[in-house]
Structures are given as structure tokens and as C-alpha cells.
Backbone as a printed PyTorch tensor [residue, N CA C, xyz], in Angstrom:
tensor([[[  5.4630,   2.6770,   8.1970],
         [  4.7690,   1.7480,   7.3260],
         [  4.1180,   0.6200,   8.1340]],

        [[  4.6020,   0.4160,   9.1280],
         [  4.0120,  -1.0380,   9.9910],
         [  2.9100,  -0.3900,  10.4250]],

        [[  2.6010,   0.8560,  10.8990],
         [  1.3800,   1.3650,  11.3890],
         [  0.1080,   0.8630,  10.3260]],

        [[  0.3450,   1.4320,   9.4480],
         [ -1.0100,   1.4660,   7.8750],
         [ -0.7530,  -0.0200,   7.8750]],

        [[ -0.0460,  -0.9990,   7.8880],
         [ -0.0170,  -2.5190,   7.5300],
         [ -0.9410,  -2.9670,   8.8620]],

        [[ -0.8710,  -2.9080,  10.0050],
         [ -1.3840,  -2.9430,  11.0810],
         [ -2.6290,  -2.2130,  10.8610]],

        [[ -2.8390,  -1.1000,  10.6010],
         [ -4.1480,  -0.5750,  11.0330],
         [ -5.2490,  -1.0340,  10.3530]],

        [[ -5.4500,  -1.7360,   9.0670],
         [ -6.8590,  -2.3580,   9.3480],
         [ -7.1190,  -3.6290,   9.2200]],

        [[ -5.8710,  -4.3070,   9.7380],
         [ -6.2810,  -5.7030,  10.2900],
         [ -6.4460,  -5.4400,  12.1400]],

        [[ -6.4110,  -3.9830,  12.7940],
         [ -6.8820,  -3.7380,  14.1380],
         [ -7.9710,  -3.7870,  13.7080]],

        [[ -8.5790,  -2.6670,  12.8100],
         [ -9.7110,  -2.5800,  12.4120],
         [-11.0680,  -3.3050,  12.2610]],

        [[-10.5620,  -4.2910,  11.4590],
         [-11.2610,  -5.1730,  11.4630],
         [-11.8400,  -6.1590,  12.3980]],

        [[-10.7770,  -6.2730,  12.7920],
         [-10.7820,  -6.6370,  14.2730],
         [-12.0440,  -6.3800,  15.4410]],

        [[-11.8570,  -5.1470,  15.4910],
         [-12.2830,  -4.4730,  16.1100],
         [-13.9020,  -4.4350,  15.4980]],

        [[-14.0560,  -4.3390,  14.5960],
         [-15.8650,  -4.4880,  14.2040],
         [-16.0900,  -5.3070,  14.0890]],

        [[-15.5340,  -6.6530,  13.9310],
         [-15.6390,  -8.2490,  14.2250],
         [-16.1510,  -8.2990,  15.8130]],

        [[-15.0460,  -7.7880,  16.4370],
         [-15.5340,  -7.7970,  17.8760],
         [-17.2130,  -6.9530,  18.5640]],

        [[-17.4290,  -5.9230,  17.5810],
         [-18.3380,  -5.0110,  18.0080],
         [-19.7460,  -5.9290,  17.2620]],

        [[-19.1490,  -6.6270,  16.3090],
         [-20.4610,  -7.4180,  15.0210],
         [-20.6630,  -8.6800,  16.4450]],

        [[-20.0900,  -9.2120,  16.5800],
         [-20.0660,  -9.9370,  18.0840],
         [-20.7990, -10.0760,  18.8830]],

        [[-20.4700,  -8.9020,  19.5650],
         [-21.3530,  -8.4420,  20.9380],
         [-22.4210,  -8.0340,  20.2910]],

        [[-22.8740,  -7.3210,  19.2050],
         [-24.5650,  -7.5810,  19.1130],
         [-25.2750,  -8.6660,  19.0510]],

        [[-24.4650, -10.0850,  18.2320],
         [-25.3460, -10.8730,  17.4580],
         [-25.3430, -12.0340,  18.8940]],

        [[-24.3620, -12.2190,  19.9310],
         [-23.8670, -13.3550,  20.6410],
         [-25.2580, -12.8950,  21.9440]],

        [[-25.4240, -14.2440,  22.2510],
         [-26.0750, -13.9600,  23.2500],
         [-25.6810, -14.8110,  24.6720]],

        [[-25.7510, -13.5470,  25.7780],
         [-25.0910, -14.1420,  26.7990],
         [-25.6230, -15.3720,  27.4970]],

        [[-25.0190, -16.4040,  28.0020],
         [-25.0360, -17.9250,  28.4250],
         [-26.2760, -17.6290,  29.5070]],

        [[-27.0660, -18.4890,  30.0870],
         [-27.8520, -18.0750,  31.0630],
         [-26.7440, -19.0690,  32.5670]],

        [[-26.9360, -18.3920,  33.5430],
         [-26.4580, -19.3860,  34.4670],
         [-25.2180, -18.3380,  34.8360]],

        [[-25.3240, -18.3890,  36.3040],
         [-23.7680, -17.2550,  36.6120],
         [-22.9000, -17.5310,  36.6270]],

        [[-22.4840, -19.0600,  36.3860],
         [-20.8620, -19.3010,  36.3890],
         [-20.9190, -19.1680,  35.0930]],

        [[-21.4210, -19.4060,  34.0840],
         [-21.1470, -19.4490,  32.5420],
         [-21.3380, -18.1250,  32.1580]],

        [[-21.9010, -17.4900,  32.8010],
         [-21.8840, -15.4790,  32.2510],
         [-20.6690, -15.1070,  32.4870]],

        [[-20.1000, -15.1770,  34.1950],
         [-18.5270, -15.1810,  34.3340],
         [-17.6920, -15.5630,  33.5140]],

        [[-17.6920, -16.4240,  33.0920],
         [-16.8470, -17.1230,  32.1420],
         [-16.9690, -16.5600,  31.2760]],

        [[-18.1950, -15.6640,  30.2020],
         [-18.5230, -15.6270,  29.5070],
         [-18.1930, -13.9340,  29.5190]],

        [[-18.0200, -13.3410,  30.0000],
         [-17.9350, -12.3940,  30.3370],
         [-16.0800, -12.2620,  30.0160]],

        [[-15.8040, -12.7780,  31.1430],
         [-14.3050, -12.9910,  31.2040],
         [-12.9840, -13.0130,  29.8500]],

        [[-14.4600, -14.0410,  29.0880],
         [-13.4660, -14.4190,  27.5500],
         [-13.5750, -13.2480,  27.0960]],

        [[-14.6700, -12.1930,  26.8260],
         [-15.3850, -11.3570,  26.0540],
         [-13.8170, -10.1850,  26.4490]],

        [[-13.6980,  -9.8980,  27.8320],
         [-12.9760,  -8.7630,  28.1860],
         [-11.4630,  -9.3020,  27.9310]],

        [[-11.3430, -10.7870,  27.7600],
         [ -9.7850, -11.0710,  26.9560],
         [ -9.6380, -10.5590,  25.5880]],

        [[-10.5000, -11.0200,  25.2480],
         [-10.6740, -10.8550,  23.6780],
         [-10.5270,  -9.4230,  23.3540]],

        [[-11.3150,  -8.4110,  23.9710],
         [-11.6650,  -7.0510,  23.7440],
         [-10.1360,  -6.2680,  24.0780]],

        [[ -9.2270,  -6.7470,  25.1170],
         [ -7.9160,  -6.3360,  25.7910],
         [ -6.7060,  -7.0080,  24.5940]],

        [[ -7.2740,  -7.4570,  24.0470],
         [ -6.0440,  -8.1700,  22.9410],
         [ -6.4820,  -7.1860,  21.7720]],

        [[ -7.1190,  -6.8240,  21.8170],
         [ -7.8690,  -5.8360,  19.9820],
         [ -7.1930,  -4.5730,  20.8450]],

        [[ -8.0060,  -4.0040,  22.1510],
         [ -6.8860,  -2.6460,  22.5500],
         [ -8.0700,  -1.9300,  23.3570]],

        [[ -8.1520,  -1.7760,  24.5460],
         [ -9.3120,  -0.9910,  25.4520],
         [ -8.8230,   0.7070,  25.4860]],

        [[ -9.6080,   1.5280,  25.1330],
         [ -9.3830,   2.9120,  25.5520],
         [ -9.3410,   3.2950,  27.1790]],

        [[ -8.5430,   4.1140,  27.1570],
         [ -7.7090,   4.9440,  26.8010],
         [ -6.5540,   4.5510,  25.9040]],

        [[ -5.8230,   3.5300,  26.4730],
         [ -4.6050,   3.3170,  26.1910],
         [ -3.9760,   2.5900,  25.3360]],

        [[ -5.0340,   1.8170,  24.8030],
         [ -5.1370,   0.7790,  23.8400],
         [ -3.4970,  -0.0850,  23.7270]],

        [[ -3.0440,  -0.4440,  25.0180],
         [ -1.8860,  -1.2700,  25.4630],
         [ -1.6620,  -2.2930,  24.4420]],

        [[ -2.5920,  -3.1130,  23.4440],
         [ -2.7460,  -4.3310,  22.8310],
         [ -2.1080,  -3.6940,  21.4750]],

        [[ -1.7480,  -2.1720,  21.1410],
         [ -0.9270,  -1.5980,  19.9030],
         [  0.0030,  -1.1180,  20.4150]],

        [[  1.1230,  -1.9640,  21.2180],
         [  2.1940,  -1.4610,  22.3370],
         [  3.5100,  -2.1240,  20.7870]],

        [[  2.9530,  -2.8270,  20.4610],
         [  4.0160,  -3.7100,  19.2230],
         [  4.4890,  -2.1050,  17.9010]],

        [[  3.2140,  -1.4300,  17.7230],
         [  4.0110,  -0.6030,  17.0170],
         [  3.0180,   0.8530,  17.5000]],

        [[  4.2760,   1.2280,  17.9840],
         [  3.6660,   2.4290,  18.8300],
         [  3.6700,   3.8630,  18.0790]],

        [[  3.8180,   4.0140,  16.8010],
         [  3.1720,   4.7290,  16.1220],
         [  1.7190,   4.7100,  15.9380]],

        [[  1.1900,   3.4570,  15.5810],
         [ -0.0860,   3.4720,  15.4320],
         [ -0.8590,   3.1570,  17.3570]],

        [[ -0.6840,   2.9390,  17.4440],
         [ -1.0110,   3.5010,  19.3160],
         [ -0.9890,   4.6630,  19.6070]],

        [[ -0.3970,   5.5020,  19.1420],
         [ -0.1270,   6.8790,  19.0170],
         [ -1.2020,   7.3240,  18.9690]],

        [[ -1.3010,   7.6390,  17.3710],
         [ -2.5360,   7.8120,  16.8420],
         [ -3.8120,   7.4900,  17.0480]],

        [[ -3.8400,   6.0690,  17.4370],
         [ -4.9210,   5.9390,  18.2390],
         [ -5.1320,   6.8430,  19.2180]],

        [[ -4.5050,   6.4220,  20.3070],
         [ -4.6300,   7.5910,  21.7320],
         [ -4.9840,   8.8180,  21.4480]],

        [[ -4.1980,   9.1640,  20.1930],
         [ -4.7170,  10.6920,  20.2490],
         [ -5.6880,  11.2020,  19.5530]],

        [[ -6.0490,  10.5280,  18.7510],
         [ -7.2800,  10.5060,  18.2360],
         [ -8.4240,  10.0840,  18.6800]],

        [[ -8.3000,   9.1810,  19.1760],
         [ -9.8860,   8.3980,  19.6010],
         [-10.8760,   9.1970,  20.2870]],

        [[-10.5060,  10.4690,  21.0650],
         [-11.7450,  11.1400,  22.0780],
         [-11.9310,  11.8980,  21.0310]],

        [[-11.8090,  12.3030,  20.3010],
         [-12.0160,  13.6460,  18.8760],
         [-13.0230,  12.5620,  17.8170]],

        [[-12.6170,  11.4310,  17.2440],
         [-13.0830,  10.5190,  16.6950],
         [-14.2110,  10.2490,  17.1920]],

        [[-14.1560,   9.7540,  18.4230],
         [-15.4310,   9.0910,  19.1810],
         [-16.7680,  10.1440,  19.3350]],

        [[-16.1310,  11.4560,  19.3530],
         [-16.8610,  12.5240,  19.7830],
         [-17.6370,  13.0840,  18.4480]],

        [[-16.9940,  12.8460,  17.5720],
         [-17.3220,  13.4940,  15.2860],
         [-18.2550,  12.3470,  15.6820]],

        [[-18.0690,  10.8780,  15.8480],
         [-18.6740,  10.0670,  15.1490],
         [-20.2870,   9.7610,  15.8660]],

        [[-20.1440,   9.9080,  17.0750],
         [-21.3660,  10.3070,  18.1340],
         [-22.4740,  11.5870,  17.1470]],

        [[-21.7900,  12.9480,  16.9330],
         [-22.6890,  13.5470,  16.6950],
         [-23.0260,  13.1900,  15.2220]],

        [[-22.0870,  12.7900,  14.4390],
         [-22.9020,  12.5710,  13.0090],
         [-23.6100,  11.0530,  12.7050]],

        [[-23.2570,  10.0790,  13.6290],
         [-24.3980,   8.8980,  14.1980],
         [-25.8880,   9.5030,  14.1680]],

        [[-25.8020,  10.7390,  15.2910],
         [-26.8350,  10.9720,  15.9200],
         [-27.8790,  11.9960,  14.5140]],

        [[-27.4130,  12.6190,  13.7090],
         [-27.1240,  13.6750,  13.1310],
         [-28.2600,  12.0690,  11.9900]],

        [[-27.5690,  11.5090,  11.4200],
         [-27.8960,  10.3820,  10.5480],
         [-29.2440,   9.3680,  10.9180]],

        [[-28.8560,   9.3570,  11.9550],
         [-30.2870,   8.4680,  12.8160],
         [-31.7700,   8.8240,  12.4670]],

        [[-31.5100,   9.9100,  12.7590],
         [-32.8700,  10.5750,  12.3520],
         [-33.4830,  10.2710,  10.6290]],

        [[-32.3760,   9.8780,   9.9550],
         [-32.8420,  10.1750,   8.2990],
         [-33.0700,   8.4460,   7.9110]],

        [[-32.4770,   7.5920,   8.9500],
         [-32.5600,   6.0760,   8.3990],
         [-33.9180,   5.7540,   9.1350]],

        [[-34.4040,   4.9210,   7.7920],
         [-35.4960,   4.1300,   7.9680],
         [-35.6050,   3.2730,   9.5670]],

        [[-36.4580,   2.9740,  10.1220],
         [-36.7390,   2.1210,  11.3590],
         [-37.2490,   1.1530,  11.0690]],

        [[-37.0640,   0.0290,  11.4690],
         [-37.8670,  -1.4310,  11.2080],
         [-38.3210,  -2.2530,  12.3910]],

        [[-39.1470,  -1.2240,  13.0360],
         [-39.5010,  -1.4130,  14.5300],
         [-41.4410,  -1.2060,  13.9500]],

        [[-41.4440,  -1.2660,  12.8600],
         [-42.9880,  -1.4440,  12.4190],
         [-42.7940,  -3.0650,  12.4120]],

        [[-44.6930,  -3.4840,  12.1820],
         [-44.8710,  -4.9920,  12.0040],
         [-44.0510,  -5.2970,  10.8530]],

        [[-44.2560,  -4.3750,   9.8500],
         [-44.1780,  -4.7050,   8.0110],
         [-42.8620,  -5.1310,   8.2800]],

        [[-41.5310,  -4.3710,   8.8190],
         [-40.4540,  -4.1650,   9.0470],
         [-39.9070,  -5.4920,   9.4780]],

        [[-40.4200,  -5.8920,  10.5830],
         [-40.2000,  -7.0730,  11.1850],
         [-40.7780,  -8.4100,  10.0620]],

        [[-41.7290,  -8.3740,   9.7080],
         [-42.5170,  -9.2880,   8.5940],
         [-41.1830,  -9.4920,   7.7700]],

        [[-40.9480,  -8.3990,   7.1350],
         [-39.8130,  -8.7590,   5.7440],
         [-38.6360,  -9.5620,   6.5780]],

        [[-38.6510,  -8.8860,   7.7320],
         [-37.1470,  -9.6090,   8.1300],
         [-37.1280, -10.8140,   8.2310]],

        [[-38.5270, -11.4620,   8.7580],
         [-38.6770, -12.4270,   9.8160],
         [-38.6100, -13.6260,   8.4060]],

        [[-39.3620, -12.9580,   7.2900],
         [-39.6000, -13.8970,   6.1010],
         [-38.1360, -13.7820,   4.9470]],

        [[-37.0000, -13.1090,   5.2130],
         [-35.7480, -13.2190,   5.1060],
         [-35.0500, -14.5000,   5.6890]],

        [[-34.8280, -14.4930,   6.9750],
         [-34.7400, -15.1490,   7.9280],
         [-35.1520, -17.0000,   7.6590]],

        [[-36.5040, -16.5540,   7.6880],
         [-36.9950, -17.9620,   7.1930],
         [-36.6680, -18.4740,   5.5300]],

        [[-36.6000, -17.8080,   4.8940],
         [-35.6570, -18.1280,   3.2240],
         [-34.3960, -18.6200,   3.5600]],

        [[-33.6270, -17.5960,   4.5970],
         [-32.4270, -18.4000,   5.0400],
         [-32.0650, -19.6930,   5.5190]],

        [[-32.7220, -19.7090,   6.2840],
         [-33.1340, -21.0160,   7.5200],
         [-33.3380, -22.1940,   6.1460]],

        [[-34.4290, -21.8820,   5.6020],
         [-34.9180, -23.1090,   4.4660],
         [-33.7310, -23.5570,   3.0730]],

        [[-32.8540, -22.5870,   2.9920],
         [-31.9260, -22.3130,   1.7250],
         [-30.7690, -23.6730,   2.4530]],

        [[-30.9100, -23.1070,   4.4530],
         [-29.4130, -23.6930,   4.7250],
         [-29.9650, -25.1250,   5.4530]],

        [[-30.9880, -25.4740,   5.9680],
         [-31.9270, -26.8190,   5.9100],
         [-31.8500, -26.3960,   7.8260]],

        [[-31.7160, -25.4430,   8.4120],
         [-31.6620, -25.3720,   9.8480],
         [-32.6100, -24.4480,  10.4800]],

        [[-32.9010, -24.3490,  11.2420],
         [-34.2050, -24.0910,  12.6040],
         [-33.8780, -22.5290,  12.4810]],

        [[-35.2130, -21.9640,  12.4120],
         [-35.1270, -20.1340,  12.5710],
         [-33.8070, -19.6410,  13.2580]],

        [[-33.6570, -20.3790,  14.9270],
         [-33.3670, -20.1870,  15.4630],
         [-31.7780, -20.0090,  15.2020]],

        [[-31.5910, -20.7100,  14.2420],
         [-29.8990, -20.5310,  14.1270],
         [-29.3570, -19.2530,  13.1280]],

        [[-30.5160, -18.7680,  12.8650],
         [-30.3430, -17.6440,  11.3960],
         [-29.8450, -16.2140,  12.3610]],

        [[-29.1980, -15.8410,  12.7170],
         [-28.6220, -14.8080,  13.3210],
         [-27.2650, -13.4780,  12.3650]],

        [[-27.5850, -12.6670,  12.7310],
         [-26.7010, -11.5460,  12.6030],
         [-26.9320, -10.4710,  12.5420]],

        [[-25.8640,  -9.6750,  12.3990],
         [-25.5890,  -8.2300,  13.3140],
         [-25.5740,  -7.3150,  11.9880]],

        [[-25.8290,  -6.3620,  11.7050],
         [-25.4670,  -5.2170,  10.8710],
         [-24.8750,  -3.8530,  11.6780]],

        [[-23.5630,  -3.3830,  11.8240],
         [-23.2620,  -2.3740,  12.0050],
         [-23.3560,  -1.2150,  11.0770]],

        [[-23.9020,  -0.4370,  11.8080],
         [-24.0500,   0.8540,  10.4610],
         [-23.1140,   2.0690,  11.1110]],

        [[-22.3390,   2.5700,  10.0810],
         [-21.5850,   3.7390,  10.2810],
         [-21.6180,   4.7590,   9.7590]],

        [[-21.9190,   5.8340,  10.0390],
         [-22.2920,   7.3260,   9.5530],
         [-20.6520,   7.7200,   8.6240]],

        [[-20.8560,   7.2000,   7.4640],
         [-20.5000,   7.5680,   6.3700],
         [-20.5710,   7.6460,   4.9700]],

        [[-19.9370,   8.5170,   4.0500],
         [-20.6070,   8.6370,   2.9060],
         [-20.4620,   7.5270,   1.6550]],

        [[-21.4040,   7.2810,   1.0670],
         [-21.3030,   6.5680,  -0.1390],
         [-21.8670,   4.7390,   0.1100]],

        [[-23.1420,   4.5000,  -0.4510],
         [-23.3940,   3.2570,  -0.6770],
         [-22.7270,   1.8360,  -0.4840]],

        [[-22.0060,   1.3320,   0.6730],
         [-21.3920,   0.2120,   0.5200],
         [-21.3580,  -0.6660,   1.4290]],

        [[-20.6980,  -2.0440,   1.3590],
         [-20.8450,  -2.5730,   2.6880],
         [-19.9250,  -3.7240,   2.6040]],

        [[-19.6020,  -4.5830,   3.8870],
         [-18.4390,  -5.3590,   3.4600],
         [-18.3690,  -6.7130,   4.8200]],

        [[-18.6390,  -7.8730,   4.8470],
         [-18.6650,  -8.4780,   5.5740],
         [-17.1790,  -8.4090,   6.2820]],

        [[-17.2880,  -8.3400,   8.0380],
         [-16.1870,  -7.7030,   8.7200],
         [-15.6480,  -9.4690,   9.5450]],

        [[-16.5820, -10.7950,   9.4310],
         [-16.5710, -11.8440,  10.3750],
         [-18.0920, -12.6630,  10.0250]],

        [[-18.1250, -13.4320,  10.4160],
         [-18.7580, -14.1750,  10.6480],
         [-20.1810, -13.6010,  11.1480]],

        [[-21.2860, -13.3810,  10.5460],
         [-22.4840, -13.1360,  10.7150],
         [-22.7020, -11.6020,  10.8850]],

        [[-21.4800, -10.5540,  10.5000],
         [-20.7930,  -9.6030,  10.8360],
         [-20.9350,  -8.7280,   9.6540]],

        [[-21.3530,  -8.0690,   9.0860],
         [-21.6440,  -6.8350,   8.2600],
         [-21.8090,  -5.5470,   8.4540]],

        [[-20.4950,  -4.7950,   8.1840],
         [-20.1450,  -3.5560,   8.1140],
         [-21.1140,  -2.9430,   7.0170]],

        [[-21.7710,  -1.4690,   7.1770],
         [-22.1920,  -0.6800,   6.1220],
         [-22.3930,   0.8700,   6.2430]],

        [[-22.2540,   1.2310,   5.4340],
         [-23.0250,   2.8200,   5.2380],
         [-24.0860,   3.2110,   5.6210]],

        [[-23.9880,   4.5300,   6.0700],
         [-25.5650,   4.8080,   6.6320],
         [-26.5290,   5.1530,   5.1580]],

        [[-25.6640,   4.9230,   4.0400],
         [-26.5400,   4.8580,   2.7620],
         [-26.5770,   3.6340,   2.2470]],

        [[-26.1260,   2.6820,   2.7130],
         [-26.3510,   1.3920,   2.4890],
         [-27.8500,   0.7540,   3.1710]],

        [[-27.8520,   1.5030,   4.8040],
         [-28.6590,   1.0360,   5.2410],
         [-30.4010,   1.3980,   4.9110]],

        [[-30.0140,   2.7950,   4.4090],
         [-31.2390,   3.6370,   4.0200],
         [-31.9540,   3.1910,   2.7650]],

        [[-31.3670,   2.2680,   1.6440],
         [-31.7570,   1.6870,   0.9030],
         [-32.7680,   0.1590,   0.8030]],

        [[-33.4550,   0.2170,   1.4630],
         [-34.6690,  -0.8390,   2.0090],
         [-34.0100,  -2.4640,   1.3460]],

        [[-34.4820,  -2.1720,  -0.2570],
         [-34.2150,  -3.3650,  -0.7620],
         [-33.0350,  -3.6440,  -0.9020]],

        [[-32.2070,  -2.8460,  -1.0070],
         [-30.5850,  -3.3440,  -0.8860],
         [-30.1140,  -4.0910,   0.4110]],

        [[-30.4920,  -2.9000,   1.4020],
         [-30.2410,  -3.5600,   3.0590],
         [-31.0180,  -5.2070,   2.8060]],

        [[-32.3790,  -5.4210,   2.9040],
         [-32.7710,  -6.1020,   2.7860],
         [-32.5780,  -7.3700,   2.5390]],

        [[-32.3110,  -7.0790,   0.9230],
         [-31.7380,  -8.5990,   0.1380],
         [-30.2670,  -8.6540,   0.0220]],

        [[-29.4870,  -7.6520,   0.4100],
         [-28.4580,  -8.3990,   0.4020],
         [-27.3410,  -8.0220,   1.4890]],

        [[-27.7620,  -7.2320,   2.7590],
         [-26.5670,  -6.7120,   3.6540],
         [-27.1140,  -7.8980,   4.8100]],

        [[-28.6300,  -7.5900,   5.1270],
         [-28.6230,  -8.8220,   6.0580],
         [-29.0240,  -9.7110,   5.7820]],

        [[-28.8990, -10.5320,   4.2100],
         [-28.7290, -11.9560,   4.1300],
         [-26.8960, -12.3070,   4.0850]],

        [[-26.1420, -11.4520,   3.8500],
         [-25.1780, -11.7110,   3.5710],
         [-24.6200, -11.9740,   5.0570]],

        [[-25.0500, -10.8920,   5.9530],
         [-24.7700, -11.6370,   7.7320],
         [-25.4160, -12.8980,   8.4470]],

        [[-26.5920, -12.8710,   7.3680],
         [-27.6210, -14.0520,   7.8680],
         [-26.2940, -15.8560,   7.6070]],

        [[-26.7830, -15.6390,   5.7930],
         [-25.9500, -16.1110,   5.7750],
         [-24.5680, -16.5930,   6.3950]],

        [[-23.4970, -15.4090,   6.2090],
         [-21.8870, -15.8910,   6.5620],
         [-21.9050, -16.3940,   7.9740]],

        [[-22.8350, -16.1740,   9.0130],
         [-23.2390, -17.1690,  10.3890],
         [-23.7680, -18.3870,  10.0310]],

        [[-23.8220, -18.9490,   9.3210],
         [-24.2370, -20.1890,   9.3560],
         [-23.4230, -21.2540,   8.6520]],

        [[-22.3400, -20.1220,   7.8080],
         [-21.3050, -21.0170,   7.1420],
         [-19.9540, -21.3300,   8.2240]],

        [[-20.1450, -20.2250,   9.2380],
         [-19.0590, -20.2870,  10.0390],
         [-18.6790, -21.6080,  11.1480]]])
């Protein structure tokens, strides 16, 4: 039972950390990248690094499972990523960027602060069924049918990351 009580507050964790590293941007200057760097690989060693994921040593059932799962997992979720990619919309057009950029700026004006602070990450995961769920702070977990839905994504997966970064 401590495993399932544990496993998706790792979880979460863990796409907090991944919502993170997209949206954070690294310090300029090499002692502050070091540093910056340094915290990043504490942080990442306390959630649990593969292979061994040492940081679920407290209940080693669910370490277990991890370990033995994760190269089978990692390997399903690679090809049906890849498998999915192809069918989601791209927003690497002008129009694409336009809606975002004028999202962005609604945000910025709603929260009284500079473009520049309107930031966040959308993780998308190749699975089934419409949904999505803020994972942290500027941090939004979703469906690869969440994401495929223009105006949904749109108005409310990445204002809701836009947003929860600026309340944080």
C-alpha cells in the first residue's frame, strides 16, 4: 500500500520537474550555469535518476517497479509519442504563433506585468481521452487529445500554465 500512496506524489513530481526544465531558462554567466546546473541535478536525484532511481530506496516495492519497468515504459511511450506526433497540430506557422503571442499578451494585461514574465510549459503525453491537469507552477500536464483540440489547448491548457506562473 505505501507503494500506490507514494506513487503519484513521485509522479507528480516528476512532471513538475520535466514542466521545469522546459519553461526555466538557464542563468547566463558560468558560475551561475554551474550552480544552476548543480541545483537542477539535486533536485532531479531527490525525484529518482534511471537506472536505479535510489531517491525510491524508502519503499522499495515501488523502486521495484520502477526499475523494472521503466526501459519497457520508456520504450511503448517513445514509439506511441512518435506514432501521435504526426496527427497533432504544429504551431510553428505565423497564425500559430499570432494566437499564442496574443494569448500571452491577454495574460500579461489580465495580471498588470511585462510579456516577458508570461511563461509556460505544456507537456503532452500520448494518451487516450481529452484531459489535462496542472502538475506545478506554470506546469500543465495533457493528452495528446487535449492538445489536438486548437481552441481548447488554446484557451484553456496554455492559459491555465500561462497563468498558474505568475501566481506562483
Amino acid at each position: 500500500m505505501a507503494a500506490a500512496g507514494r506513487w503519484a506524489a513521485w509522479w507528480r513530481a516528476a512532471l513538475a520537474f520535466a514542466g521545469e526544465s522546459q519553461r526555466e531558462e538557464a542563468p547566463a554567466g558560468e558560475g551561475q550555469l554551474l550552480a544552476w546546473v548543480r541545483e537542477r541535478a539535486v533536485v532531479h536525484e531527490a525525484i529518482g535518476v534511471p537506472p536505479g532511481f535510489a531517491a525510491l530506496g524508502d519503499v522499495p516495492s515501488l523502486r521495484d517497479a520502477v526499475v523494472r519497468l521503466f526501459a519497457d515504459a520508456r520504450r511503448d511511450l517513445s514509439g506511441r509519442e512518435a506514432a501521435c506526433a504526426g496527427a497533432l497540430p504544429r504551431r510553428a506557422t505565423a497564425e500559430g504563433h499570432r494566437g499564442l503571442a496574443a494569448l500571452a499578451e491577454d495574460v500579461a494585461r489580465a495580471h498588470d506585468v511585462g510579456i516577458g514574465a508570461v511563461r509556460g510549459a505544456v507537456l503532452v503525453v500520448a494518451v487516450e481521452g481529452p484531459w489535462w491537469r496542472l502538475v506545478g507552477p506554470g506546469v500543465v500536464v495533457c493528452s495528446s487529445s487535449a492538445y489536438g483540440d486548437d481552441a481548447a489547448f488554446t484557451g484553456e491548457v496554455v492559459r491555465a500554465a500561462f497563468e498558474s506562473a505568475l501566481r506562483a
